[in-house]
N, C-alpha and C positions, 0 to 999 in steps of 0.2 A: 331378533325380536325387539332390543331393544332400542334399536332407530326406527323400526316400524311404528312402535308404539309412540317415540316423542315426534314423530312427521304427521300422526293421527291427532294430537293435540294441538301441534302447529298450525297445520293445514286451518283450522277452523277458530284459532287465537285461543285456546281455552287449555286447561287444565286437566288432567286427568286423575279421575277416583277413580281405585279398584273396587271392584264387584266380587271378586271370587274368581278362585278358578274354576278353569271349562268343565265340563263334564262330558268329554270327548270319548270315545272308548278307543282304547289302543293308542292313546297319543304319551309320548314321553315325556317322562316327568322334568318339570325346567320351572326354575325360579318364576321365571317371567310371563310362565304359560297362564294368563289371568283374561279377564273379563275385564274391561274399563271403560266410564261413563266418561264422556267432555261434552261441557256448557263452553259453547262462545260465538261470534257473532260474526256476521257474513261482512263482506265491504260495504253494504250501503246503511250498519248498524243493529238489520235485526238480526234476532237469535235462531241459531241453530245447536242442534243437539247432535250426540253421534255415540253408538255404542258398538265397539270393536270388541275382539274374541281371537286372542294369540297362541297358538301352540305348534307343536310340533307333531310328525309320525315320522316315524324312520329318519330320514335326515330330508325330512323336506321341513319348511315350514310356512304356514298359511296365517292367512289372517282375515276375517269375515269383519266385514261393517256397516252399520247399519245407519244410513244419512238423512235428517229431515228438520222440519222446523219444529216440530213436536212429534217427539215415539211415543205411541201406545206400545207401551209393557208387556202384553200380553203377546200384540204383533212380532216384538223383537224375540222372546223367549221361543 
C-alpha cells in the first residue's frame, strides 16, 4: 500500500493529504488503509486532481482512483 500510494502522488507531480479512512466493510484494519487527495500538474502545466482509496480484504489489496482536471465531490464519494 505504501508504494501504491507514493506512485499515486508521483504519477501526477503532487502531494498527498489524507482524507480519512475507507469505510470499506469487511476490509482489514492497516495503518495505510486511507483516503488521499493529490493536487499537481500534467506535462503541458495544467492542473490535475486525483482521489485514491487504499485498503485491504483478506490478503488482497486494491486501490480505486479517481483522475480529472477538476472532481466533483459528490461524483467521487
Amino acid at each position: 500500500m505504501q508504494r501504491l500510494r507514493a506512485l499515486t502522488a508521483e504519477n501526477i507531480g503532487g502531494t498527498e493529504t489524507v482524507m480519512g479512512a475507507p469505510p470499506v466493510p469487511g476490509m482489514e484494519p492497516h495503518p495505510l488503509a486511507e483516503r488521499i487527495a493529490v493536487i499537481g500538474k500534467r506535462a503541458d502545466g495544467s492542473a490535475i486532481e486525483a482521489q485514491a482509496l487504499f485498503f485491504a480484504k483478506d490478503t488482497v489489496v486494491y486501490q480505486v482512483t479517481v483522475v480529472g482536471s477538476r472532481l466533483d465531490a459528490e461524483a467521487v464519494d
